[in-house]
Steps between C-alpha positions, in 0.01 A plus 500: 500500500675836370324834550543795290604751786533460881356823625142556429207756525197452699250346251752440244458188314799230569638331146644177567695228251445189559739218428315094591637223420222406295155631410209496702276754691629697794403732770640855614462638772604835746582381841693618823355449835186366291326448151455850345430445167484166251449436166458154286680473197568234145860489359535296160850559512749430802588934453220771559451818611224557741369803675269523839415858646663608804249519767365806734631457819813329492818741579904453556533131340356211324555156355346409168486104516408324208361075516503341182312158438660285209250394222352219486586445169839569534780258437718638793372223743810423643499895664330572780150575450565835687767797446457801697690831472509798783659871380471791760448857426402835679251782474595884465493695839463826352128544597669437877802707424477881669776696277635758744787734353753657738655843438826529708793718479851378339737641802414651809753646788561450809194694718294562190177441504412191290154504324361229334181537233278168445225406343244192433301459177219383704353626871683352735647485851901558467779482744832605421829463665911534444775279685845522485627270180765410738274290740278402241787290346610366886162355523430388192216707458310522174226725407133368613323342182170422622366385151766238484365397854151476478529339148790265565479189263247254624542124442244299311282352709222311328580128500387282218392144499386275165362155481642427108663190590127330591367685163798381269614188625724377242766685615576306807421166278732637189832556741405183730548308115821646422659462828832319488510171693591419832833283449714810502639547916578095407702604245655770717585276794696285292760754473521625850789450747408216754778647728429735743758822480562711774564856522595770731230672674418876391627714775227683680447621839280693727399622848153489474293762694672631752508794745736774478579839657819771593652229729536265175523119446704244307366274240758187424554218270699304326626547190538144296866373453414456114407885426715726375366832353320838620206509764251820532414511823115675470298653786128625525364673812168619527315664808146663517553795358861454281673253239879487479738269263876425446711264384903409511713265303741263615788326311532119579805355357730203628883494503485264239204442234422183316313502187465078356378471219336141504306298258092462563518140394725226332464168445709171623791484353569860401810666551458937546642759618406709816658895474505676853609882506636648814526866578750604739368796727740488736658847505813481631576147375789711216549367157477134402362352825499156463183341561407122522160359332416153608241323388279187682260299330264247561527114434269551184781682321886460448763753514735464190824642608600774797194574690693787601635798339678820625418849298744844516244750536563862639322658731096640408552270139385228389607140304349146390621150513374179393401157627493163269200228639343203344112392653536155639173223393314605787177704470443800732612851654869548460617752753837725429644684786799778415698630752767791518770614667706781534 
């Protein structure tokens, strides 16, 4: 639904186009917090142009909402029998506009007297007054609009209800025929992992509600041994008659970091490779601290070569070495441990 302007006048009549997805017959109507106007229409093509009057009464907004029916003749029977379409628009103030017209001088000075000439084009009742700029732009201050107020832009509220699916029928039939069958999740589950993998817990804390005051309190816990990264600390407070909110970061990072990089799955037999990186963040450790990887493995894999390796790596920097295993014939959770050492 796409109407030719968005701002109309009271008693203006509202042209619409009309896009369906197929022809049929239709209904138009003017609604906001109810059913102002409505209007029955025929389309033999799926674009029209339509037109309904704007109706007495109705001021600041509007929806125009337009139901279209498909034809019963028509081949789209796969569609829905019903497409709907909802556009909003307003309606001119100016019959609730009072133009007033200010006549005020350019520069006045210091202990002058300051006259200011207004005038309405309408009787009316009229105050006037001047405020520093200066505190006007401390508070935020903007100048009253009471049209804007009384008029703000009302939701639509009419709620609309059809019974099409009892009238047309085939619909539900039509797409109950050309589902797909129900074999697929066996299908699926064919290809899923039978082993359960584990993973590291999302770190995540808090106090609950608590009580606080000037004396303060401590809230503690315990960071897990496998995190390494930055935690914003967040705090809300709220009292009867205020709101406050801050937050704080915090870098969590160990002496030495371990990054594996492990296969999800492999199959008895195989022989792969496991990369770990390590990041030294040891500050004073100097230039080319030597630092020992070792690796331990569960019986359901072998270690091909040195399970241990030691890496040159200066201080706040970072390097990789790499492990050689082959998967015994036993089916199962394969656990790798790495350890270092500075």
């Amino acid at each position: 639904v796409t109407l030719d302007k968005a701002d109309y006048a009271p008693g203006e009549t509202i042209e619409l186009a009309v896009r369906a997805p197929y022809t049929g017959a239709g209904l138009i109507t003017v609604e906001r917090d109810r059913v102002y106007a409505w209007q029955w229409f025929r389309a033999t093509t799926t674009n029209s142009v339509q037109r309904i009057p704007l109706p007495a009464g109705l001021e600041g907004n509007g929806y125009v909402s337009v139901s279209f029916v498909r034809d019963v003749n028509s081949d789209e029977v796969f569609a829905s029998p019903l497409s709907y379409g909802v556009a909003p628009f307003s309606i001119s103030l100016a019959e609730r506009k009072t133009g007033i017209a200010l006549d005020a001088p350019d520069l006045v000075k210091p202990g002058d007297r300051y006259r200011v000439r207004y005038r309405t084009d309408r009787p009316s009742r009229i105050a006037v007054f001047a405020v520093d700029e200066g505190i006007l732009q401390v508070a935020g201050y903007r100048t009253p609009d009471p049209l804007g107020f009384f008029f703000q832009k009302r939701a639509l509220e009419v709620r609309t209800t059809q019974i099409l699916d009892l009238i047309l029928p085939e619909f539900e039939r039509l797409m109950a025929a050309s589902a797909p069958g129900g074999d697929v999740e066996a299908m699926v589950g064919r290809n899923l992992n039978p082993f359960k993998r584990k993973r590291d817990k999302p770190v995540a804390f808090w106090s609950g509600v608590r009580d606080a005051g000037p004396e303060g309190a401590d809230f503690a816990f315990t960071v897990p041994d496998y995190f390494n990264g930055t935690l914003r600390v967040m705090a809300v407070a709220v009292n009867e008659s205020s709101v406050g909110a801050a937050e704080a970061k915090t870098v969590v990072r160990g002496d030495l970091v371990l990054s594996p990089n492990v296969p999800l799955m492999v199959a008895p037999g195989d022989t792969f490779e496991v990369s770990v990186g390590v990041a030294n963040n040891v500050a004073n450790s100097g230039a080319g601290a030597a630092v020992q990887v070792t690796l331990q493995a569960s019986p359901l894999v072998e270690v091909l070569g040195s399970s241990s390796d030691t890496l040159a790596i200066d201080a706040m920097r970072e390097s990789s070495t790499t492990f050689r295993l082959r998967a015994r014939n036993s089916l199962g959770n394969a656990d790798l441990v790495f350890t270092g050492r500075l």
